[in-house]
C-alpha positions as CSV (number, residue, x, y, z in Angstrom):
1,X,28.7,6.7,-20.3
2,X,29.6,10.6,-19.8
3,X,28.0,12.9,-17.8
4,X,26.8,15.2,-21.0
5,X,25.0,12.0,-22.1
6,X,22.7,12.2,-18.7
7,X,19.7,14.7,-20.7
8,X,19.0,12.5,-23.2
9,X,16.8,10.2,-20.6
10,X,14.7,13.2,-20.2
11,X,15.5,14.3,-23.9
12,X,14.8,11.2,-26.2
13,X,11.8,9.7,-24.1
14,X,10.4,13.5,-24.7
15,X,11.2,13.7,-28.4
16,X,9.5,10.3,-28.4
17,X,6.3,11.6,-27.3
18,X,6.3,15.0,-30.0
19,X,7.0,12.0,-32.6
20,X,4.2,9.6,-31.6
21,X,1.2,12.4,-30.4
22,X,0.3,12.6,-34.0
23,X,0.7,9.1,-35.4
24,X,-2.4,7.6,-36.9
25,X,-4.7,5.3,-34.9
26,X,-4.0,2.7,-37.2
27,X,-0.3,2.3,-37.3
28,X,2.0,-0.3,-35.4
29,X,5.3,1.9,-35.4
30,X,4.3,3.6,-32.6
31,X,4.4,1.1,-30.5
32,X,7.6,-0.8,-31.9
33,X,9.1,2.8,-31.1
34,X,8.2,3.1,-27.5
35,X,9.1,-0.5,-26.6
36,X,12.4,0.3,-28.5
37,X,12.8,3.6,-26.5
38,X,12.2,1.9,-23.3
39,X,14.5,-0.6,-23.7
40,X,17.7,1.9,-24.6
41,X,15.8,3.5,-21.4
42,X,16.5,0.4,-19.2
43,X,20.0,-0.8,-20.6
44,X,21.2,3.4,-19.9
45,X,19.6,2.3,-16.5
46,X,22.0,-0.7,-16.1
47,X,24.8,1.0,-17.6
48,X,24.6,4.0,-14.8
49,X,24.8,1.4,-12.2
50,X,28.1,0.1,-13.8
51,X,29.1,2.9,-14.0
52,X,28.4,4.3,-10.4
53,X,28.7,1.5,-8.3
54,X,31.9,2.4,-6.5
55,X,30.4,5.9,-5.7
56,X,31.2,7.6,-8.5
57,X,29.0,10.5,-9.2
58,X,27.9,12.1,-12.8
59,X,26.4,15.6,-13.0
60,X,25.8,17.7,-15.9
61,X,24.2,21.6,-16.5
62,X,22.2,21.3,-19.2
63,X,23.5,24.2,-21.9
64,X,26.6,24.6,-20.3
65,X,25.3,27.4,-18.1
66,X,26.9,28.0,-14.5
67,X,25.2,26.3,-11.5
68,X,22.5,28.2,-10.6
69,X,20.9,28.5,-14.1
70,X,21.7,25.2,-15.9
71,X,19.2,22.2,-15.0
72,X,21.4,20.0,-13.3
73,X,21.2,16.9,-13.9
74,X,22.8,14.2,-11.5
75,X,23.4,10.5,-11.3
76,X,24.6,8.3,-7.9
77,X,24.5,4.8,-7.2
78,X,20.9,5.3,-5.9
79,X,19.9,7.3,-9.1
80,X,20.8,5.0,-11.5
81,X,19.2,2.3,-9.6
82,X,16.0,4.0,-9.5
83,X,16.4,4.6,-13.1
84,X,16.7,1.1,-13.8
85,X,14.7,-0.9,-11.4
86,X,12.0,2.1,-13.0
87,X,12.7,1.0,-16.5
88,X,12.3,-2.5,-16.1
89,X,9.1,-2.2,-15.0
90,X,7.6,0.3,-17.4
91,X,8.7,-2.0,-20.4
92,X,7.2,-5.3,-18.4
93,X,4.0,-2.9,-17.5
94,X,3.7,-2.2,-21.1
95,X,4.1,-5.4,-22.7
96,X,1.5,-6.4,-20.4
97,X,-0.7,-3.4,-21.4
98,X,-0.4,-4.4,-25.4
99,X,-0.9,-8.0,-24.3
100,X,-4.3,-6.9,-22.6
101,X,-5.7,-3.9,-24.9
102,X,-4.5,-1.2,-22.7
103,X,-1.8,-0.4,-25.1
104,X,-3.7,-0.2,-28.5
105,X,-5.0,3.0,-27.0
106,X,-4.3,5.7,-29.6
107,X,-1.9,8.1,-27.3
108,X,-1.2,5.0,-24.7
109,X,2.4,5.2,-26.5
110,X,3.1,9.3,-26.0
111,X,1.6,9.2,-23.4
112,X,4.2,6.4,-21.5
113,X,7.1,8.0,-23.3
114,X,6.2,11.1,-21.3
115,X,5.7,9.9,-18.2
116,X,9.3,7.8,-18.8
117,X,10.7,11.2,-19.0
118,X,9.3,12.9,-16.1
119,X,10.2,10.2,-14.1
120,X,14.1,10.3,-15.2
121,X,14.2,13.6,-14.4
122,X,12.7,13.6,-11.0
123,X,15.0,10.6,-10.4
124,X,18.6,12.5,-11.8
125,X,17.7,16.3,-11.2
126,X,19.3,18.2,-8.3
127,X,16.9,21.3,-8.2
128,X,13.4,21.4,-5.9
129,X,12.1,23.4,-8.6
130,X,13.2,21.1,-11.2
131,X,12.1,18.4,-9.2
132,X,8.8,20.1,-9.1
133,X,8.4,20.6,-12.8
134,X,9.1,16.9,-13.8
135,X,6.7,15.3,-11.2
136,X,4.3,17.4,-13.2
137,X,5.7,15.9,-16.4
138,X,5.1,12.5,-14.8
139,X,1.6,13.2,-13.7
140,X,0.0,15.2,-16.5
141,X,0.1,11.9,-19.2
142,X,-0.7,9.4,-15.9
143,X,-3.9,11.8,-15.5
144,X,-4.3,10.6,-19.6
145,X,-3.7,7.0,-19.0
146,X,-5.7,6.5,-16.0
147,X,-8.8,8.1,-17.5
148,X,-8.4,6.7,-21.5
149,X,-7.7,3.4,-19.9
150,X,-11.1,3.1,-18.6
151,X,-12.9,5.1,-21.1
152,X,-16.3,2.8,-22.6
153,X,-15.9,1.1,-19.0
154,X,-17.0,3.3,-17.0
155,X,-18.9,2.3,-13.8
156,X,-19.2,4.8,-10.5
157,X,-16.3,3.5,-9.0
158,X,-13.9,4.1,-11.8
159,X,-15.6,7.7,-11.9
160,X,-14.7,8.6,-8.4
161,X,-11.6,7.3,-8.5
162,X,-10.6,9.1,-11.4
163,X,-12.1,12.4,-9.7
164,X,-9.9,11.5,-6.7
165,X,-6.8,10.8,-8.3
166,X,-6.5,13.5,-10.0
167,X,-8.2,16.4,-7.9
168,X,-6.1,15.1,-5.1
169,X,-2.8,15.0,-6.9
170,X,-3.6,18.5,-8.1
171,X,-3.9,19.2,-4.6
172,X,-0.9,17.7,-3.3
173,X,0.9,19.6,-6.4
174,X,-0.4,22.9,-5.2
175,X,1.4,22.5,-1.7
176,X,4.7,21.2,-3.3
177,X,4.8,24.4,-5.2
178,X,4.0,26.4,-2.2
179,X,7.0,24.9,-0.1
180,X,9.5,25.1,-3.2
181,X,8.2,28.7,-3.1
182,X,8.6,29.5,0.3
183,X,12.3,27.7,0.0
184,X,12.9,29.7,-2.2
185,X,11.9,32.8,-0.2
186,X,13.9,31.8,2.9
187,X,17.1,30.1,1.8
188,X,17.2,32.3,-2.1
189,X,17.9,28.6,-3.9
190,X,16.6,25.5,-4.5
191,X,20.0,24.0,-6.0
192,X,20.3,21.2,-4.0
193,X,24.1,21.9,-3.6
194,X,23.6,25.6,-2.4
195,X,20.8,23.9,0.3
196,X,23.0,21.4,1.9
197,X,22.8,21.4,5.5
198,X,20.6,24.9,5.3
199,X,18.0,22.8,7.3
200,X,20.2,22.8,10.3
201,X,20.9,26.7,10.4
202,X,17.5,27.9,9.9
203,X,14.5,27.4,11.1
204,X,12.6,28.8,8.7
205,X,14.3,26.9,6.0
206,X,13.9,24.0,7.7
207,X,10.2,24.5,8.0
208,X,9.9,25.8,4.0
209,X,11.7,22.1,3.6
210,X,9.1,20.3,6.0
211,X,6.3,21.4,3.8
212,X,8.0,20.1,0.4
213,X,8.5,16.9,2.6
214,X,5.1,16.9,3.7
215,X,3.8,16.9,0.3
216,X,6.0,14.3,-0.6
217,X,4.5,12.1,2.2
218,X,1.2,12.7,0.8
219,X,2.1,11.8,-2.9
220,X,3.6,8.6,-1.0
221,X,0.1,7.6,0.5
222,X,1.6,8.1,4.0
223,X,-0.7,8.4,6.8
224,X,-2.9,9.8,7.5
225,X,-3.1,10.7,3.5
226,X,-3.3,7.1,2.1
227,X,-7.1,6.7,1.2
228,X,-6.6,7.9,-1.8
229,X,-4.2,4.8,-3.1
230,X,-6.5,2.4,-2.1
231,X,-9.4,4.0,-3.9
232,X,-7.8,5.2,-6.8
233,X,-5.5,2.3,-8.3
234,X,-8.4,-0.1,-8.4
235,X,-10.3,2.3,-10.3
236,X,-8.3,1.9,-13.4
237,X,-7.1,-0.5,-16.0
238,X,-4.9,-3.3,-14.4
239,X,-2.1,-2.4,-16.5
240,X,-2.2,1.3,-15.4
241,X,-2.3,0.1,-11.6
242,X,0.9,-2.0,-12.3
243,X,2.6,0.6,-14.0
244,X,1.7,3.6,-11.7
245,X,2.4,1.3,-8.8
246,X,6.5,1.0,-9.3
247,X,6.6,4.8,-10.1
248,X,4.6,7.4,-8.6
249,X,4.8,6.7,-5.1
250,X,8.4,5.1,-5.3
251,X,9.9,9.0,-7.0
252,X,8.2,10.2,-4.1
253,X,10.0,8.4,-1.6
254,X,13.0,8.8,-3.4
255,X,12.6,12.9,-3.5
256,X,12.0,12.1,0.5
257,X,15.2,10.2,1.0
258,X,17.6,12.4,-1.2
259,X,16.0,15.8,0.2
260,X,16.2,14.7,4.1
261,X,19.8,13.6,3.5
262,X,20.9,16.7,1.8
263,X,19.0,19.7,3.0
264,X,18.3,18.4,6.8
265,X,21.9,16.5,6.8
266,X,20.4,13.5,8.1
267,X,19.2,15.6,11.2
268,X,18.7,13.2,14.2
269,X,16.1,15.6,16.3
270,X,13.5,15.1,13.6
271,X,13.7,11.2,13.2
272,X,11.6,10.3,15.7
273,X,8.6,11.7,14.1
274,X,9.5,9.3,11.0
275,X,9.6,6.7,13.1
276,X,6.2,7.6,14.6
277,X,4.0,8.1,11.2
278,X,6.0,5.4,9.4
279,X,4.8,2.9,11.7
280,X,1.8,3.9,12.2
281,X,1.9,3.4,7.7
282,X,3.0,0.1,8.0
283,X,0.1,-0.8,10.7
284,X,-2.8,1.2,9.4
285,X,-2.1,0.1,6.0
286,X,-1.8,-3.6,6.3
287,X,-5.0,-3.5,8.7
288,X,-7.1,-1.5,5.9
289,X,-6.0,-4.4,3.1
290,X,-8.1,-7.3,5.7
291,X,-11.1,-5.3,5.1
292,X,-10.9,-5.3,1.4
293,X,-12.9,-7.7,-0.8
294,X,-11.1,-7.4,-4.6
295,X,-7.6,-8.4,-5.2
296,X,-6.2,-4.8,-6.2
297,X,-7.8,-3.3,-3.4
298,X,-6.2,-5.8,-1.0
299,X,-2.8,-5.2,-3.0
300,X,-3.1,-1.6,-3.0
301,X,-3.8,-0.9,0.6
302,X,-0.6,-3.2,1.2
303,X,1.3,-0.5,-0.8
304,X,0.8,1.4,1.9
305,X,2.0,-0.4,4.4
306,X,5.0,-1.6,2.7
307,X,5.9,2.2,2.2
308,X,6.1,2.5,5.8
309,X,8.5,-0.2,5.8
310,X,10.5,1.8,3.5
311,X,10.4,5.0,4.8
312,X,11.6,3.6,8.2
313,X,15.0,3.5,6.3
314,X,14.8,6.8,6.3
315,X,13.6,7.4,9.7
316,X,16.6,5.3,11.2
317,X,19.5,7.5,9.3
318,X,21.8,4.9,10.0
319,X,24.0,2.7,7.5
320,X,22.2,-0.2,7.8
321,X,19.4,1.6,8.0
322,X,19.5,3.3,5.0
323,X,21.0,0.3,3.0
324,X,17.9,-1.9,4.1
325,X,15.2,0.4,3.2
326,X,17.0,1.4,-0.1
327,X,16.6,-2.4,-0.9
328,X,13.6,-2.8,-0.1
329,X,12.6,0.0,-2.1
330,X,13.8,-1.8,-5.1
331,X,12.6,-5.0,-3.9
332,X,9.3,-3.7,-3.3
333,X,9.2,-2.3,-6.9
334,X,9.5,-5.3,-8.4
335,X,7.1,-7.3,-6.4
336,X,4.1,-5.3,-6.0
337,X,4.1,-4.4,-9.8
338,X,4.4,-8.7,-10.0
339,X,1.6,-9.2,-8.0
340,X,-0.3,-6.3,-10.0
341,X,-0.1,-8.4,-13.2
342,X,-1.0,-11.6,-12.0
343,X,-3.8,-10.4,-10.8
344,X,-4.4,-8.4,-13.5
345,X,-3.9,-11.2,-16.1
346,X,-6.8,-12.8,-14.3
347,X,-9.2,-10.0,-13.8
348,X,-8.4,-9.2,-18.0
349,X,-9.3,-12.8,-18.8
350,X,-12.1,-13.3,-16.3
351,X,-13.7,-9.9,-16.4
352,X,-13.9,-9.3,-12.6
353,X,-11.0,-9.0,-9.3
354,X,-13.5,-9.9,-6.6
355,X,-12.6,-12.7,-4.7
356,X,-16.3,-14.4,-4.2
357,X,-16.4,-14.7,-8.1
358,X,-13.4,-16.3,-8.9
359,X,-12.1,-20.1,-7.7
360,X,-9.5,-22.7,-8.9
361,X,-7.3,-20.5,-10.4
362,X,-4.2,-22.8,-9.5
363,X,-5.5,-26.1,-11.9
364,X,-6.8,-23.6,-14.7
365,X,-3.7,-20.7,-14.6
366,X,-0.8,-22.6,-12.3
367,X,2.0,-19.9,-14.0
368,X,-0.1,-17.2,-12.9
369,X,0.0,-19.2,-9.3
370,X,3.2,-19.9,-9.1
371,X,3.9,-16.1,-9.8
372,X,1.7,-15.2,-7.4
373,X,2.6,-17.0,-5.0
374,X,6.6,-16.7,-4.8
375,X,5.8,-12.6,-5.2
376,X,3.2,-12.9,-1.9
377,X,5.7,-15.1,-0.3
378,X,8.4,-12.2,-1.1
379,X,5.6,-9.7,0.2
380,X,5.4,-11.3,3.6
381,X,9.1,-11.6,3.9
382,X,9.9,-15.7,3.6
383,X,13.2,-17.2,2.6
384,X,14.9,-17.3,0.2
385,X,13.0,-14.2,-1.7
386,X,14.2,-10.7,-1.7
387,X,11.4,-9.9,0.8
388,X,13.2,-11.7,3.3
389,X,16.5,-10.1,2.6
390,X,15.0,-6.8,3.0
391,X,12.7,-7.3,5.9
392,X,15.3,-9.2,7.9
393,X,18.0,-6.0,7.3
394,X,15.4,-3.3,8.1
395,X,14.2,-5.2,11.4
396,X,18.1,-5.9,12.2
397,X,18.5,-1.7,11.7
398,X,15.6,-1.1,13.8
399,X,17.1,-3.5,16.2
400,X,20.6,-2.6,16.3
401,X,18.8,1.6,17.0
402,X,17.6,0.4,19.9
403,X,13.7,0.7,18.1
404,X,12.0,-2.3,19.8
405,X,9.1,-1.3,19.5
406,X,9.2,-0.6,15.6
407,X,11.0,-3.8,15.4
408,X,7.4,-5.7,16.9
409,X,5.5,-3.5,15.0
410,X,7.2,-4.3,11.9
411,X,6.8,-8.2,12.5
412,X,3.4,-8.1,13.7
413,X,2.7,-6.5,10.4
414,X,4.7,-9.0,8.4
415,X,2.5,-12.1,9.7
416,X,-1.3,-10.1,9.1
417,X,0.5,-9.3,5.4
418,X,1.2,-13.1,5.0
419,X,-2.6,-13.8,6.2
420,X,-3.7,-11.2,3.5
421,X,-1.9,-13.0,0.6
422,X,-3.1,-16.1,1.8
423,X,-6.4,-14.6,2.3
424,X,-6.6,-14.1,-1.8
425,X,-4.6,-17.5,-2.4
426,X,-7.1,-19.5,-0.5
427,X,-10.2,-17.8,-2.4
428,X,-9.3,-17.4,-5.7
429,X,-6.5,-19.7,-6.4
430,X,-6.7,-22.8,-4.2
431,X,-10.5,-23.0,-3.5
432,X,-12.5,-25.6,-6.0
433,X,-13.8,-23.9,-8.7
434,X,-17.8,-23.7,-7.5
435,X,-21.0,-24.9,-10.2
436,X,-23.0,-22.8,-11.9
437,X,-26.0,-21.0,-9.8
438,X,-28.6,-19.7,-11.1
439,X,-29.0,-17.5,-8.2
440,X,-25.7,-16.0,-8.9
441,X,-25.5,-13.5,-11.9
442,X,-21.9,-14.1,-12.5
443,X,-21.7,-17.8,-12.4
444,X,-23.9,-18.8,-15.2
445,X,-23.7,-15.9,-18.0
446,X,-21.5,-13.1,-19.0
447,X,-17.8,-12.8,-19.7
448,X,-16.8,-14.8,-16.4
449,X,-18.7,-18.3,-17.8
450,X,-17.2,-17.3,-21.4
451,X,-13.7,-17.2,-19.7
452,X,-14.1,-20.6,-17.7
453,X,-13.7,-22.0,-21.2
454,X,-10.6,-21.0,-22.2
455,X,-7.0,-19.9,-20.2
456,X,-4.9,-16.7,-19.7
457,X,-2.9,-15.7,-23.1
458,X,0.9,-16.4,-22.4
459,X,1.3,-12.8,-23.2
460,X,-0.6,-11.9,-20.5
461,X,0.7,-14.2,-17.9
462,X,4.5,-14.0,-18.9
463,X,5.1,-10.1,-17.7
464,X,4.2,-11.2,-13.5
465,X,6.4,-14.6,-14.3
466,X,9.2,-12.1,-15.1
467,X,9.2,-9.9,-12.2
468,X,8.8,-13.2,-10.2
469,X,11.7,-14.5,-11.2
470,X,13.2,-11.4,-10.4
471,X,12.5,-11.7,-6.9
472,X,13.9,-15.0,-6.3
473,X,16.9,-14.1,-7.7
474,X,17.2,-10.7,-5.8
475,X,17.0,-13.5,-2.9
476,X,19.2,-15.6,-3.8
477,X,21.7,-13.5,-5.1
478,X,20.8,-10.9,-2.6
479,X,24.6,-9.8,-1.9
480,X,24.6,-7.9,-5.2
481,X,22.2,-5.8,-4.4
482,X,23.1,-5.1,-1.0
483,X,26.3,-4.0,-1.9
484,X,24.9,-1.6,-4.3
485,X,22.6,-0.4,-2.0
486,X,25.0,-0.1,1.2
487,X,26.9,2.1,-1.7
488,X,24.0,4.5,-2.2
489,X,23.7,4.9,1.5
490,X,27.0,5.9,1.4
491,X,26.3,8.7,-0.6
492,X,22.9,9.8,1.5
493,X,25.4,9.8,4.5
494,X,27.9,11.3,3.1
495,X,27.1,13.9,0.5
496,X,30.1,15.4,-0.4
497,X,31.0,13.4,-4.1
498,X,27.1,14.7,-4.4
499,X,27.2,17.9,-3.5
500,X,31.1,18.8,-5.6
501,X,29.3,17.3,-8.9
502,X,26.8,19.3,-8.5
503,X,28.7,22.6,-8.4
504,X,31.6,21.6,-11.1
């Protein structure tokens, strides 16, 4: 792969979406082209991580005009694994989608193919502006899916959360643009390469940077901004949640890592703060998910939490640091979208998430169990899943900082988020499967009774088995992926290959 090829993950994915828009309702090509699309999406993924994994770095000015005025476009070890751990699950999210009705949606596939391509660029663009501009890209179709998905179904939860996820996003959006603006103002850039370091030698630039980080945060569902997650991601299709939950809020903290590495240098005076609010994430996060009484809700509070584990990367600055909590970034990707589906597979089939309607899921659906189980177990951080690989590392960081107290936080939080997944396990999957009521409206009629009666499509249960899989052999085979990841700290420590692509 050459660097003048890097566009065409923003360009194809886009020309994908003019193509589809006006395709009839009736048509299948559509939909063979967007699952076509995202594949060549997700083997360019794997091919960038060949390609960078000795620290090689890729840049390329779109037009061929000097730095300043092209769009850069740039691609490191951690790039190219966000581009691909991002690919993977957008083609698993949407075979899922197809498999459960989500997908027939008339614009479902334009409207994926866009948010493909604001995600790439977001993920490979070296420009706060730019960086800006395609989180837009990536949010205006997400605003589409999460509203079309539920369309017919509406119910006053789904309302609200609609209402909140995208008035708040707008919101969040508005203060980005404000502290790109006042970057802008003090430092007379937002070229990444031209910003390095500016952090440290003003003060005003460093504050124009704290807002754009602070937005960032909120995107993330950092605290004390994470009500919105937990209320919006249930309010949609469970297809949507999955999908939304391996992207949105994992560009975010990408934008968080790659923007505190460059423009602040890795500043050690402002760490502490991280290591403040990001534990206070992981705590607040894990405790709101006990309180919750449907699956997604439970899962998507523990997003939160988990991106406080992430984030402590961050907050650390340190080589191991910064290896473990790029790992479990990835890790986390690929699990919480696993538990998504499962989930969601049932809730399709079954017609409701909430844990006091649904028992013996293990004798009817055991591949949806097994599923979720080994991606719970990965959740909580047990051997030999990824989630112990990447919980061990970021506690060993913390540890080796001299953080005791994160590193007690941290495992306090691990064993209430293995009560939690038990907490669903015992209710929906291991309890007996309860006789009909007739005091109970959803035991004896409706679309839960029909259900009882049959199983979970293959299609539907096949995309969590996947990602399942995935897990245990980012466990077992967790070296790889370590290696790649200690490489991509590398290049947030030291970002002069970065910083010289960027300018050639």
């Amino acid at each position: 792969m050459t660097s003048t090829l890097l566009p065409l993950l923003v360009a194809v994915p886009l020309a994908g979406t003019g193509v589809t828009a006006f395709a009839r309702a009736d048509t299948r090509w559509p939909i063979r082209l967007l699952v076509t699309v995202l594949a060549a999406n997700l083997a360019a993924g794997v091919a960038l991580v060949t390609a960078t994994r000795d620290g090689t770095v890729f840049a390329h000015g779109v037009g061929g005009w000097a730095p300043g005025i092209a769009i850069p476009f740039v691609a490191d070890t951690l790039a190219a694994l966000m581009v691909t751990v991002t690919g993977l699950l957008t083609l698993v999210c949407v075979l899922f989608a197809l498999a459960s009705g989500t997908g027939r949606l008339r614009l479902f596939a334009p409207l994926v193919l866009a948010l493909t391509a604001g995600v790439n660029g977001a993920l490979l663009t070296a420009d706060v502006f730019n960086l800006f501009v395609f989180i837009e890209v990536m949010l205006l179709p997400s605003y589409g899916l999460f509203i079309l998905a539920r369309r017919r179904q509406g119910h006053p939860a789904a309302v609200s959360g609609s209402r909140l996820y995208v008035t708040f996003n707008l919101f969040v959006s508005t203060v980005f643009l404000a502290g790109v603006g006042l970057l802008y103002g003090t430092a007379g850039t937002v070229n990444m390469a031209e910003l390095a370091g500016a952090a440290g030698d003003s003060p005003l630039v460093a504050a124009a940077t704290a807002i754009c980080l602070f937005a960032l945060a909120m995107k993330a569902a950092v605290v004390p901004t994470h009500g919105w997650l937990g209320r919006a991601y249930p309010a949609t299709s469970p297809a949507v949640t999955a999908l939304f939950s391996g992207l949105h809020t994992k560009v975010a903290i990408y934008a968080i890592y790659r923007i505190y590495a460059v423009v602040f240098d890795g500043d050690q005076r402002y760490l502490w703060i991280g290591l403040v609010v990001f534990s206070a994430t992981m705590l607040v996060g894990v405790l709101a998910a006990v309180g919750a009484d449907t699956m997604r809700s439970i899962l998507a509070f523990h997003m939160v939490s988990q991106i406080g584990y992430i984030l402590l990367g961050v907050a650390l600055f340190t080589p191991a640091g910064l290896t473990a909590g790029i790992f479990y970034l990835l890790h986390h990707m690929i699990v919480k979208a696993s538990l998504f589906l499962s989930t969601g597979a049932i809730e399709t089939h079954y017609g409701t998430g909430r844990l006091d309607r649904l028992r013996g899921i293990v004798r009817r659906e055991p591949v949806l169990a097994v599923s979720f189980g080994l991606a719970a177990l990965s959740l909580a951080g047990l051997p030999p899943l990824s989630g112990f690989v990447a919980k061990l590392t970021l506690i060993m960081a913390a540890a080796d900082a001299g953080h005791l107290a994160v590193v007690v936080i941290a495992l306090a939080v691990s064993l209430i988020t293995l009560l939690s997944m038990l907490k669903i396990w015992n209710a929906v999957f291991a309890a007996p499967a309860a006789p009909d009521s007739p005091d109970d409206p959803a035991a004896g009629t409706g679309q839960l009774l029909t259900a009882e009666r049959t199983r979970v499509k293959t299609s539907l249960a096949v995309p969590a088995a996947i990602l399942a899989a995935v897990t245990v052999g980012l466990g077992l085979g967790g070296e790889v992926l370590l290696g790649l990841a200690s490489t991509a700290a590398d290049g947030l420590l030291d970002t002069t290959s970065y910083l010289e692509a960027v300018r050639r």
